[in-house]
C-alpha positions as CSV (number, residue, x, y, z in Angstrom):
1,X,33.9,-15.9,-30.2
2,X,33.8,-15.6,-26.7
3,X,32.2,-18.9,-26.0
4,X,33.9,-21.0,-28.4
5,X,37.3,-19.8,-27.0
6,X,36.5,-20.7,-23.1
7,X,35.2,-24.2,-24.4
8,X,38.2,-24.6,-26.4
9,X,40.2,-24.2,-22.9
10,X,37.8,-26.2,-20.8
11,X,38.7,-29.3,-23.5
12,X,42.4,-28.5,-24.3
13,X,44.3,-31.6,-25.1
14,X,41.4,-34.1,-25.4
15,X,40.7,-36.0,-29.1
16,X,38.2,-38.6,-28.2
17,X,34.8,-36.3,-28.0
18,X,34.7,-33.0,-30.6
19,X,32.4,-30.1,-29.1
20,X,30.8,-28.3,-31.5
21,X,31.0,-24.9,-30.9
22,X,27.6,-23.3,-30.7
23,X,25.3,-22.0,-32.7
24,X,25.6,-18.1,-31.8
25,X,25.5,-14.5,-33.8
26,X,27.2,-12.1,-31.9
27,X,25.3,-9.6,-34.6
28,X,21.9,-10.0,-33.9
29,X,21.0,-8.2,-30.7
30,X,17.3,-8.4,-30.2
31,X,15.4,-5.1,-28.6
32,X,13.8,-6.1,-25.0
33,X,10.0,-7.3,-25.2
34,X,9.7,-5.7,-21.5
35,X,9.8,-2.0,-20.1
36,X,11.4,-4.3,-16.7
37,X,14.6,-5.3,-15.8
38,X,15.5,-9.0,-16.9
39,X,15.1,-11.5,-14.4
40,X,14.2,-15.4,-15.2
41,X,12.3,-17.7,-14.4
42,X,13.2,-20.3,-16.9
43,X,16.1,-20.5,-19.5
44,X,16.2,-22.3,-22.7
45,X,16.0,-26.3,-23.1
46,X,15.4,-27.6,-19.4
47,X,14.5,-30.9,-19.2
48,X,10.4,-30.9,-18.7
49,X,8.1,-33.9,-18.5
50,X,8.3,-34.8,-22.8
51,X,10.2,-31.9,-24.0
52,X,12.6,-29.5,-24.1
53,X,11.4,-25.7,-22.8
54,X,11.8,-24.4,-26.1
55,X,12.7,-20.9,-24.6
56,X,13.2,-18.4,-22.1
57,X,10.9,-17.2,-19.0
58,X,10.6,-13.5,-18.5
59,X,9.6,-12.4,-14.6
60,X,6.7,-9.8,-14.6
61,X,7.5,-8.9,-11.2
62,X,4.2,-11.2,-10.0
63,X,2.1,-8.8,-12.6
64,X,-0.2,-9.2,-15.6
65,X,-0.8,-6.6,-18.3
66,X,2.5,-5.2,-19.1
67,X,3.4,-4.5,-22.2
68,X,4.9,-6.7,-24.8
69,X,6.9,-5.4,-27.7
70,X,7.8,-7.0,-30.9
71,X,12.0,-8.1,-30.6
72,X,12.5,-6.6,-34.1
73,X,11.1,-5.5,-37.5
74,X,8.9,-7.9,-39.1
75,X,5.1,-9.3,-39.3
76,X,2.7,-11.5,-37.1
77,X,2.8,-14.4,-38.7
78,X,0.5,-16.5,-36.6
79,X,-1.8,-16.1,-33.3
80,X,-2.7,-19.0,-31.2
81,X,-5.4,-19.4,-28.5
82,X,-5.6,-22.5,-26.4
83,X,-6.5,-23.9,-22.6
84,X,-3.0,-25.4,-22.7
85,X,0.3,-24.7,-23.9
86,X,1.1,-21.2,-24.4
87,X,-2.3,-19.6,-23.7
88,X,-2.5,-17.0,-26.4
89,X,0.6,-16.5,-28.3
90,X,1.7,-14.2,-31.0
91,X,4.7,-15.4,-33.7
92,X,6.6,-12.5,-35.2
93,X,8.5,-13.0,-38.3
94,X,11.9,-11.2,-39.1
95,X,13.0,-11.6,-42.5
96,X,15.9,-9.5,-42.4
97,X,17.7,-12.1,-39.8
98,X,15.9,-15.5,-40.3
99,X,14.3,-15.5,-37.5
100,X,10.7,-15.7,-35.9
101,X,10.2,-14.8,-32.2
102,X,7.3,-16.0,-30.1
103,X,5.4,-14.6,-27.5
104,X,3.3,-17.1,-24.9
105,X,0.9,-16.8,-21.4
106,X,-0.3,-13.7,-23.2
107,X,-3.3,-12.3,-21.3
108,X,-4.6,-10.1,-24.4
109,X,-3.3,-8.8,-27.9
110,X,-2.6,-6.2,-29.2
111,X,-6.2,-4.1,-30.6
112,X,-5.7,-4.4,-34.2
113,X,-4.5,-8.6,-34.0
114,X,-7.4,-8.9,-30.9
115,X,-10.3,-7.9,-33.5
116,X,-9.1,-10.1,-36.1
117,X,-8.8,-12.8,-33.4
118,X,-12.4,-11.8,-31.9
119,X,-14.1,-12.0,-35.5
120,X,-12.6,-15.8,-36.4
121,X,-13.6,-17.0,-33.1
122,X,-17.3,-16.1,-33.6
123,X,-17.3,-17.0,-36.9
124,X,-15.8,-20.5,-36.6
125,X,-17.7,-20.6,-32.8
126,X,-15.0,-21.8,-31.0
127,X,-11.9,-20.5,-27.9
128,X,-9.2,-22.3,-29.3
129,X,-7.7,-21.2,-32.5
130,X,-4.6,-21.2,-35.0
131,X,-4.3,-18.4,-37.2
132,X,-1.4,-17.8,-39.8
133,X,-1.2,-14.6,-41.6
134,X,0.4,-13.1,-44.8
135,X,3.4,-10.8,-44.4
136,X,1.4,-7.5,-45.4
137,X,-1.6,-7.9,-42.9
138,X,0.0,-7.4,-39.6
139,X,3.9,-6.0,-40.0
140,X,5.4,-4.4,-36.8
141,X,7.9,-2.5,-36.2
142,X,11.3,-3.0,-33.4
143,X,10.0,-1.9,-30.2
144,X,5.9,-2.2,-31.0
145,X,3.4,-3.1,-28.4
146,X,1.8,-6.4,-29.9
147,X,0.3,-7.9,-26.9
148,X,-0.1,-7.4,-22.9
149,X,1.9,-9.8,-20.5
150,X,-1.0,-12.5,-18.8
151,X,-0.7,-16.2,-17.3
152,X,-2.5,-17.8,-19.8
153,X,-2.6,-21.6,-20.6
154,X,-0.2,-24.3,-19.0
155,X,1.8,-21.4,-17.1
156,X,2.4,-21.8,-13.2
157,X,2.0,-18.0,-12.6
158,X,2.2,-14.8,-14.5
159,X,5.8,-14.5,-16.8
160,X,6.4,-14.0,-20.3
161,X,7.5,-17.2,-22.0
162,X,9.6,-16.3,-25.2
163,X,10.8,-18.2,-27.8
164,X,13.7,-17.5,-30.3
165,X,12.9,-19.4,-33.5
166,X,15.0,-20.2,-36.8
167,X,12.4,-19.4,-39.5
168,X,13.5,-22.1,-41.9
169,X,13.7,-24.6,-39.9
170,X,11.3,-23.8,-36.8
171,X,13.7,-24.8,-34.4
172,X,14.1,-22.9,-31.1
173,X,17.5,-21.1,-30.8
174,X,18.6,-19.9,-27.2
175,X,17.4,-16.8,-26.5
176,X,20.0,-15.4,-24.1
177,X,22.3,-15.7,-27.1
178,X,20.4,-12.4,-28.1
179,X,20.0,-10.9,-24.4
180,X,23.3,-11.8,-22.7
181,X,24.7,-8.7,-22.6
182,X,21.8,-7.6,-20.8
183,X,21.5,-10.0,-18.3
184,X,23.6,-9.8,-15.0
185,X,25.1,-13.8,-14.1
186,X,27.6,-14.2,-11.9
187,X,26.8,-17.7,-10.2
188,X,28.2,-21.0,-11.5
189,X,25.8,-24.4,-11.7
190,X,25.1,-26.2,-8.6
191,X,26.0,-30.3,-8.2
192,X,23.1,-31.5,-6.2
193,X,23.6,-35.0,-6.5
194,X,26.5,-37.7,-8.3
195,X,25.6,-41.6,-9.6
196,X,27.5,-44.4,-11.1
197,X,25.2,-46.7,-13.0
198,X,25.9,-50.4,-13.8
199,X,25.8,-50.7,-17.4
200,X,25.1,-54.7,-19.3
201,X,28.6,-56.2,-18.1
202,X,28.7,-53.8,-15.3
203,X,29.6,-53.6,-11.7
204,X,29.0,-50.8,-8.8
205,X,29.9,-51.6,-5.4
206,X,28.9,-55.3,-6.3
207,X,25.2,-54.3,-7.6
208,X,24.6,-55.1,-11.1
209,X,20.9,-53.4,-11.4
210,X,21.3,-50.7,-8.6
211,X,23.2,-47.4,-9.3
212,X,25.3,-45.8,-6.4
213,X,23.5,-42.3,-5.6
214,X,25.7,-39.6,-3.9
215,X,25.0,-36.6,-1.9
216,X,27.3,-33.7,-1.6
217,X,28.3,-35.1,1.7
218,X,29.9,-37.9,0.0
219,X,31.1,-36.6,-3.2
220,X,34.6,-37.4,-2.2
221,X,33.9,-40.8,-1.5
222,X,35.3,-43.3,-4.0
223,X,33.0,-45.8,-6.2
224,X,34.1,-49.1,-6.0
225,X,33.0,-50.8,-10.0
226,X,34.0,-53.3,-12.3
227,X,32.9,-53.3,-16.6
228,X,30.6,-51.3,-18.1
229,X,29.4,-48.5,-16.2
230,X,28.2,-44.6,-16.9
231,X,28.1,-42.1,-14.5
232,X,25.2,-39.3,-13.6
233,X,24.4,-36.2,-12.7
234,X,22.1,-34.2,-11.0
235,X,22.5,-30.3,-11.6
236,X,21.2,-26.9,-12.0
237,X,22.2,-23.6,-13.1
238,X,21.4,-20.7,-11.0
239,X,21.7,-16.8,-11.7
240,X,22.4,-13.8,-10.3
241,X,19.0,-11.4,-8.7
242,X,16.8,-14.8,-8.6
243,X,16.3,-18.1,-6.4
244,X,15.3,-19.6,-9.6
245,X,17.3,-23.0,-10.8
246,X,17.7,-23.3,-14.1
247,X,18.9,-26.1,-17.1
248,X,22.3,-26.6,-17.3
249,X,23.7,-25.8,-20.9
250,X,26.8,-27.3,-21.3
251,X,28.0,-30.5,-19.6
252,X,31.3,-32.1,-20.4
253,X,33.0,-35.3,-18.4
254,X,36.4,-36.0,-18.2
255,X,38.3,-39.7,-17.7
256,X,41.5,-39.3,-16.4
257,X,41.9,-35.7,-18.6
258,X,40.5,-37.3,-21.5
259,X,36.9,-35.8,-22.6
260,X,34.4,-39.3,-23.1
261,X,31.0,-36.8,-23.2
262,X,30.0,-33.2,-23.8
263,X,26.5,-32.2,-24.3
264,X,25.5,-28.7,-25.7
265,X,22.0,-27.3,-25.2
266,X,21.4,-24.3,-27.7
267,X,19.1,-25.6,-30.2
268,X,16.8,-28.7,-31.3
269,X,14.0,-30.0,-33.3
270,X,10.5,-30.3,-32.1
271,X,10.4,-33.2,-34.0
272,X,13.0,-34.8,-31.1
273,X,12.2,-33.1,-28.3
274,X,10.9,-36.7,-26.7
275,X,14.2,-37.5,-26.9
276,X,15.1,-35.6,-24.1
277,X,14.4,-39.0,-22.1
278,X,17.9,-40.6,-23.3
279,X,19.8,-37.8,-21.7
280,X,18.6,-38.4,-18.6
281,X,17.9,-41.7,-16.0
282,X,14.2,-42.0,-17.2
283,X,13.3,-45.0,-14.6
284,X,14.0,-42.2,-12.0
285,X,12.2,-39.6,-13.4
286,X,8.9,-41.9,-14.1
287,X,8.7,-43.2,-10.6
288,X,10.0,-40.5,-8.8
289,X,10.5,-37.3,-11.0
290,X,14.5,-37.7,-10.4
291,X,16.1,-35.9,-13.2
292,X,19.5,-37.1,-12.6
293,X,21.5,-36.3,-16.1
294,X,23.9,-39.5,-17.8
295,X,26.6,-39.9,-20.4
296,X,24.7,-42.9,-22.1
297,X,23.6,-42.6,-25.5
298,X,21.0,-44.4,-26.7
299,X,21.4,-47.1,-29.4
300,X,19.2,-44.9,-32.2
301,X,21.2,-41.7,-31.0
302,X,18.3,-39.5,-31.7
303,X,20.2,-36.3,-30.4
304,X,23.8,-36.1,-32.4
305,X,23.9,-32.8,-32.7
306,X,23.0,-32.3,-28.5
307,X,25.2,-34.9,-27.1
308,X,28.2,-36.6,-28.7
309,X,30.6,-39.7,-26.4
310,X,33.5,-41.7,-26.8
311,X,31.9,-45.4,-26.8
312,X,28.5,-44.4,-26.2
313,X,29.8,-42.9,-23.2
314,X,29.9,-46.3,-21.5
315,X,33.4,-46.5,-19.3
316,X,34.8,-49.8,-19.4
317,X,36.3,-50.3,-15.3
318,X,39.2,-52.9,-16.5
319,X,42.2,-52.2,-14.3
320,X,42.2,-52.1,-10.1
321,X,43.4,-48.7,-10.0
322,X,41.5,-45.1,-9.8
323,X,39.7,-43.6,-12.2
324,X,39.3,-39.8,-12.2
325,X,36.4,-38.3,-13.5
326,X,35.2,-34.6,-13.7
327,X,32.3,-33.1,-14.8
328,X,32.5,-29.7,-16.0
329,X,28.8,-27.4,-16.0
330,X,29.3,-23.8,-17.6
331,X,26.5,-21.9,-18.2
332,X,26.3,-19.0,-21.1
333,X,28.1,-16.3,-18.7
334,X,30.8,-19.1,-19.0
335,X,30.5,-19.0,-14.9
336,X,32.1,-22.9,-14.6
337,X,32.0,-25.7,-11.9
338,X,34.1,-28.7,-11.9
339,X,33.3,-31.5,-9.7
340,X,35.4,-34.0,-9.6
341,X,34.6,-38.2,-9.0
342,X,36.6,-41.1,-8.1
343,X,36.1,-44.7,-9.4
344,X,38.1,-47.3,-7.9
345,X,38.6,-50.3,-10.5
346,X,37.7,-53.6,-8.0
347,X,37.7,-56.8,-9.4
348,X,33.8,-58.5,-9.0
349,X,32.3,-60.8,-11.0
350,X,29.3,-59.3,-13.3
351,X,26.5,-61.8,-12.9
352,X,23.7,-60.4,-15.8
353,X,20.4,-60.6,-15.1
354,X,18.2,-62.6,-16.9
355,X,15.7,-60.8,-18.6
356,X,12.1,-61.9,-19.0
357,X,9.8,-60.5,-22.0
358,X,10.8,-60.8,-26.1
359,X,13.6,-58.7,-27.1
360,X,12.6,-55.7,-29.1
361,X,14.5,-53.7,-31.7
362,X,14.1,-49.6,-31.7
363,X,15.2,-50.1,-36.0
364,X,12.3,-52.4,-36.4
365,X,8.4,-53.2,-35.8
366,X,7.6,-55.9,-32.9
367,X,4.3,-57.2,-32.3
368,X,3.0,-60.0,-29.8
369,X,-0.7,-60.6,-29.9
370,X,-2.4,-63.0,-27.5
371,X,-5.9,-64.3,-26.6
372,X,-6.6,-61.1,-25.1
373,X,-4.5,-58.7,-26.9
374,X,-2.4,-57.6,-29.6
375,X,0.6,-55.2,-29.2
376,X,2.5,-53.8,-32.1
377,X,5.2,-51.5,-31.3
378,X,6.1,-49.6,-34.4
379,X,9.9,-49.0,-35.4
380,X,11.6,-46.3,-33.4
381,X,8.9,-46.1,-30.9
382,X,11.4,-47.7,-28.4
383,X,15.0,-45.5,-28.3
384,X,17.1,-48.9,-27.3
385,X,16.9,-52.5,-27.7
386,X,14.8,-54.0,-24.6
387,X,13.3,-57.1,-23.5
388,X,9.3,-56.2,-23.5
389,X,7.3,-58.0,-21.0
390,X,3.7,-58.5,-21.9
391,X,1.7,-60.1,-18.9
392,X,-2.5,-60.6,-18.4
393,X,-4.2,-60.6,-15.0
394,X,-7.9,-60.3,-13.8
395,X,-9.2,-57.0,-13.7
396,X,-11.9,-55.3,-10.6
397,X,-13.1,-53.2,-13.6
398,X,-15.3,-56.0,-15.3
399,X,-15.3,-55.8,-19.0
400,X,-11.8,-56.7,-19.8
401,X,-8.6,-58.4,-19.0
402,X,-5.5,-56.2,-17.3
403,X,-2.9,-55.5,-19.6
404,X,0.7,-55.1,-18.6
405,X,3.4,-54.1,-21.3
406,X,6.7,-53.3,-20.4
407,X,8.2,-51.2,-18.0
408,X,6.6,-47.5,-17.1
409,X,10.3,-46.8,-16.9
410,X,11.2,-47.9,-20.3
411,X,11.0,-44.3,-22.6
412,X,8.8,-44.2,-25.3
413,X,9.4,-41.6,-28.6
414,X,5.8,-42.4,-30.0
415,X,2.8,-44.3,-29.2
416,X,2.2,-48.3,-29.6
417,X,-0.5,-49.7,-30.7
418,X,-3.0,-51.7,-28.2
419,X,-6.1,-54.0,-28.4
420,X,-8.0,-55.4,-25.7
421,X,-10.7,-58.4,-25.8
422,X,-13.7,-57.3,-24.1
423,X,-14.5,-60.2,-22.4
424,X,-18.3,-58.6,-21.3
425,X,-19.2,-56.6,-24.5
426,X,-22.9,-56.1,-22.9
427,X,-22.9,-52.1,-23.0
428,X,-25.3,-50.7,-25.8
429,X,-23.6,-47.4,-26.5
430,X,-20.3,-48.6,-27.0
431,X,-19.1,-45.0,-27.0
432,X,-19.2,-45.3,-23.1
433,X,-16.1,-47.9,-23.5
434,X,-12.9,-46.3,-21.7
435,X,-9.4,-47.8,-21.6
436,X,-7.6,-46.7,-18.8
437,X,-3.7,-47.1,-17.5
438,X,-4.2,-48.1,-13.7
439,X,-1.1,-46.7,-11.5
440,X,-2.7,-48.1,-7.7
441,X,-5.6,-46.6,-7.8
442,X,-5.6,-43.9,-10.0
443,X,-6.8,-44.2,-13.4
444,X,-6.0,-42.5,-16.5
445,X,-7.9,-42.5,-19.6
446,X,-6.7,-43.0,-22.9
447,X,-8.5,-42.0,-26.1
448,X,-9.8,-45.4,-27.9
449,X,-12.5,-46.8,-29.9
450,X,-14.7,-49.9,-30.2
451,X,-14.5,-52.5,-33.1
452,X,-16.2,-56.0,-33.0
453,X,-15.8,-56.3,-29.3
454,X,-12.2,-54.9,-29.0
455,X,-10.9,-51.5,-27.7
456,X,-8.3,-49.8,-29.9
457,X,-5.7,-47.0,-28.4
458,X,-2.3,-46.0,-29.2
459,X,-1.0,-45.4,-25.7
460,X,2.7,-42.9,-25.4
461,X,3.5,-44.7,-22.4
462,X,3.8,-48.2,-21.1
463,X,1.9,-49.6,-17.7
464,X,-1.1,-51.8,-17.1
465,X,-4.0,-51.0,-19.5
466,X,-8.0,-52.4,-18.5
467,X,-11.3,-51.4,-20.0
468,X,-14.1,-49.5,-17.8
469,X,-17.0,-47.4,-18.7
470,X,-17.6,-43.5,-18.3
471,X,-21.4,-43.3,-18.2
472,X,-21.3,-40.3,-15.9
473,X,-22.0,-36.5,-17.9
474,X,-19.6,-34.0,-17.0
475,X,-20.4,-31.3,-13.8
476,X,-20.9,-27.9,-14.5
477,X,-20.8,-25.6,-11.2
478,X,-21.7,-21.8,-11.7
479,X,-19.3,-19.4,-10.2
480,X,-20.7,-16.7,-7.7
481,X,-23.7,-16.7,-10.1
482,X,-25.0,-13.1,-7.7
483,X,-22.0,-11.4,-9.3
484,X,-22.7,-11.8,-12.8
485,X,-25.0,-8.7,-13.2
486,X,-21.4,-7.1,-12.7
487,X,-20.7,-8.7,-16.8
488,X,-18.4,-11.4,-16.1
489,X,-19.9,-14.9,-16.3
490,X,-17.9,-18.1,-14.8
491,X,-18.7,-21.6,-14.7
492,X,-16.5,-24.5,-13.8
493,X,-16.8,-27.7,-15.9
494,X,-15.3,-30.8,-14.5
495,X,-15.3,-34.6,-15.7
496,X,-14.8,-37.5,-13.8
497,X,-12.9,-40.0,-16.2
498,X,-12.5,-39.9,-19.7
499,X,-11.9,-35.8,-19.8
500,X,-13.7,-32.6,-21.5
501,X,-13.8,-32.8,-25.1
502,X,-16.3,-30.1,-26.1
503,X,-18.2,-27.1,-24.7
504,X,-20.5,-24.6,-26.0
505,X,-22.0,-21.4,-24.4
506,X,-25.1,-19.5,-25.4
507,X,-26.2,-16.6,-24.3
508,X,-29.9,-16.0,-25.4
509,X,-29.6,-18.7,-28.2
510,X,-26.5,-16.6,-29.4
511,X,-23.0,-18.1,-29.2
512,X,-20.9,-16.6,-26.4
513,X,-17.3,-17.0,-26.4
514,X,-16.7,-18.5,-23.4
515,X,-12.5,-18.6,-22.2
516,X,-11.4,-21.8,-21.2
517,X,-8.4,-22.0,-18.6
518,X,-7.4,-25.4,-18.6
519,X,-5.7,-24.7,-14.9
520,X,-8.5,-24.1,-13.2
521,X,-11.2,-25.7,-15.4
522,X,-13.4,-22.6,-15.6
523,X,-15.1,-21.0,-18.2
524,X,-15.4,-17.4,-18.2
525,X,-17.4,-14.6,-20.5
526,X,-17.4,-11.1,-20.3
527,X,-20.7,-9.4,-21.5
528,X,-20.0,-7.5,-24.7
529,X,-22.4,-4.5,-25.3
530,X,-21.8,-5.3,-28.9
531,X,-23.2,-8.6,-28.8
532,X,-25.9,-8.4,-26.0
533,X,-28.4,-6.1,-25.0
534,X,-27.3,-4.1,-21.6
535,X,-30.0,-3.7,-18.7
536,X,-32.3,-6.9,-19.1
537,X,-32.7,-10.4,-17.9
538,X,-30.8,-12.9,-20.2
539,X,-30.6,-16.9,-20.3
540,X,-27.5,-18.6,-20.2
541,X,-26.8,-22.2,-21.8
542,X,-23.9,-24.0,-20.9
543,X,-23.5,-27.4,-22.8
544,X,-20.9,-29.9,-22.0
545,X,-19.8,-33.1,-23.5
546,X,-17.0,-35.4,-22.6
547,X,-14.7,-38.2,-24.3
548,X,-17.2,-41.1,-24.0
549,X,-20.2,-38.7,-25.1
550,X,-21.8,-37.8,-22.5
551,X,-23.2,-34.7,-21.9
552,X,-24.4,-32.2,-19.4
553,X,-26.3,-29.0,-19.5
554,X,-26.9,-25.9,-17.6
555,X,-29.5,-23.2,-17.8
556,X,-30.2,-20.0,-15.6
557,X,-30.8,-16.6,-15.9
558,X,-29.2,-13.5,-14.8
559,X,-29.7,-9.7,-14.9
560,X,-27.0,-7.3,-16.8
């Protein structure tokens, strides 16, 4: 293959790190699910906040409401409406090559899937939905039209967000393994930035905590180290037609000629797409969204089949000579850049820092509880071995002691388990109890609940955790009320603190199905001739409650 064959080249002679080659069918070609030329606006597995993009970003030319056909034979297999995520979405499954393609930001279905859609919504009363179906209620054929393009859920403008999907599995394939020969690239990856990082036993230019950053002004300038050191990255693919930057997919680096890390991104598991912290300096992206790439691996290893290194891809600075080291970024067009780094070996002595905190294992459960607390972190919460500081400090909020555990900049693959004293339990309706993680003065809520004068959470992230109250009921603001004799009703509905958890509209006493777009917080309802009798007054209810139970309503009338 193709692919295989220029990899093979780009790591001729080097035994220590074996790239696999990647998983590709040079078969299956996949029919386009736009009438548009291709352009993206994403491609498969960037590193985003949590996860990998599990696929690729189709440019609708700035538009809504094209069409979107089904990549090959097969049947819906599921339909999902949310606020978040993908919006609407439509999974089609294709037995006859294992696979299942997904379609997300959809702004409507198709008219047969929309009425199937319509009915559960009204009958279960509620936006957000997950539907799976059999094989013989919805099949399609290559080429059908099962939805319109839209910008629906978390999207940042309109696009088509596609995923390519082993069906046995569930894990997302690269889709421009499918599309390549239809997509024009003829741009290599871009090197925006270079680091060396000190390592435990480690050295770079005398700094034993700090890494050395450099611009491309200085990429030729040598790093002085000593011990145990990695090096970083910070890069981006680019393509031909598009300012877009994109993920890199495969990044290799090269010691003196000798391969020591090579990463491939063409498939994973949702089940590890957390992971995506280790392969990356997470104390830079948490404190100041830095995504600067590294050869480390994690002591659990959670992605073997992503990234693979001689000695954990550590590099062990032992002799006062130069090092060369070359990073190598190819991208699926096998367009290549190799930039190259020098590490001059200079003897320093490595004074480690003492660590406060209790050590913690990733392969086993730690707890600490105190007077005002109790912490457990459950096994392979934690992706290395760290020391886990646990401090206790007044609090301006009143009702309980501030928590700090650990380092924000410290990944975490799951949530942890926190309780908190109350040390003024004097609120009746202990439903109005919120634990918050305080960053300066914002504040974040995290779900929890009350027991014999403790709050309960399982936070995903560390920081400094205090108890408050949300006794304030959601804000629900009508939307250019004088327009809605046009059909279309709009509210926004806002909270304050501990965040929306349920809404309900009614329309006469009858349950409207009121669209939630989490981006903008607004509700919205289009008057259904159907549902609602045209050409009279009608009363609108609009109920709201929010995380700690409170709740809001709103009542008006309006002509249509």
């Amino acid at each position: 293959m193709k692919f295989a064959l220029i990899l093979a080249a780009l790591l001729a002679g080097t035994s220590s790190v074996t790239a696999r080659e990647p998983r590709r069918s040079d078969t299956v070609r996949l029919a386009s699910p736009l009438d548009i030329p291709f352009y993206l606006a994403g491609n498969f597995a960037e590193l985003r906040k949590n996860h990998f993009h599990s696929g690729i970003d189709f440019k609708t030319q700035g538009r809504t409401g094209l069409p979107v056909h089904s990549a090959d034979d097969g049947y819906v297999s599921r339909v999902s409406v949310s606020p978040w995520g993908f919006g609407r979405a439509v999974y089609v499954t294709h037995p006859a090559t294992g696979l299942t393609t997904v379609y997300g930001h959809l702004e409507a279905f198709s008219p047969t899937i929309d009425k199937r859609v319509r009915a559960e919504q009204y009958a279960r009363e509620t936006f957000s939905i997950d539907l799976s179906f059999k094989p013989d209620e919805f099949p399609v054929k290559r080429g059908e039209v099962i939805a319109r393009s839209g910008n629906a859920g978390s999207s940042g403008g309109p696009h088509l967000h596609m995923d390519v999907r082993d069906t046995g599995s569930s894990d997302p394939l690269d889709p421009l393994e499918y599309y390549s020969d239809r997509i024009t690239d003829d741009v290599a990856p871009q090197v925006r930035q270079l680091a060396v990082f000190p390592a435990d036993g480690g050295t770079v230019e005398g700094w034993t905590t700090s890494p050395r950053m450099l611009a491309p002004e200085a990429f030729n300038t040598p790093v002085n180290a000593w011990g145990r050191i990695y090096p970083g990255i910070k890069a981006y693919d680019r393509m031909t037609g598009t300012t877009n930057i994109f993920g890199v997919k495969y990044l290799t680096l090269t010691v003196d000629g000798d391969t020591v890390y090579h990463r491939v991104l063409d498939r994973f598991s949702f089940d590890t797409t957390k992971a995506i912290h280790t392969l990356v300096h997470y104390p830079g992206v948490a404190k100041s969204g830095s995504w600067v790439m590294v050869t480390r691996i994690a002591d659990s290893n959670p992605l073997p089949d992503i990234a693979t290194a001689k000695d954990r891809g550590i590099i062990d600075i032992n002799e006062e000579r130069p090092y060369n080291l070359e990073w190598i970024l190819r991208d699926e067009h096998g367009n290549t850049t190799r930039q190259p780094l020098t590490i001059v070996g200079q003897r320093a002595p490595v004074n480690a820092e003492i660590a406060s905190g209790q050590l913690m294992h990733w392969d086993t459960e730690n707890s600490q509880d105190g007077e005002d607390y109790s912490v457990t972190i459950p096994e392979a919460a934690l992706y290395d071995n760290a020391f886990v500081d646990i401090s206790v400090a007044p609090s301006t909020a009143g009702y309980s002691r501030a928590i700090t555990i650990g380092d924000p900049g410290t990944p975490l693959d799951k949530g942890f388990e926190l309780s908190i004293k109350l040390q003024n339990d004097t609120i009746a309706d202990k439903e109005k109890y919120c634990l918050v993680r305080v960053n300066g003065n914002r504040r974040a809520a995290v779900t929890s609940s009350y027991a014999d004068g403790w709050i309960s959470a399982s936070p995903d992230a560390f920081g400094t955790f205090t108890v408050t109250t949300d006794q304030t009921a959601p804000k629900i603001t009508p939307i250019t009320p004088k327009q809605w004799n046009s059909g279309t009703v709009k509210l926004r509905i806002t909270d304050d603190l501990s965040g929306i958890a349920t809404y309900r509209g009614e329309i006469d006493g009858k349950f409207a199905l009121f669209e939630l777009d989490g981006k903008t917080a607004t509700i919205t309802f289009v008057m259904d001739p159907e549902r609602f009798e045209r050409g009279r007054n009608h009363t609108l209810s609009i109920t709201v409650t929010d995380a700690c139970g409170n709740t809001a309503t709103h009542t008006s009338n309006f002509h249509w």
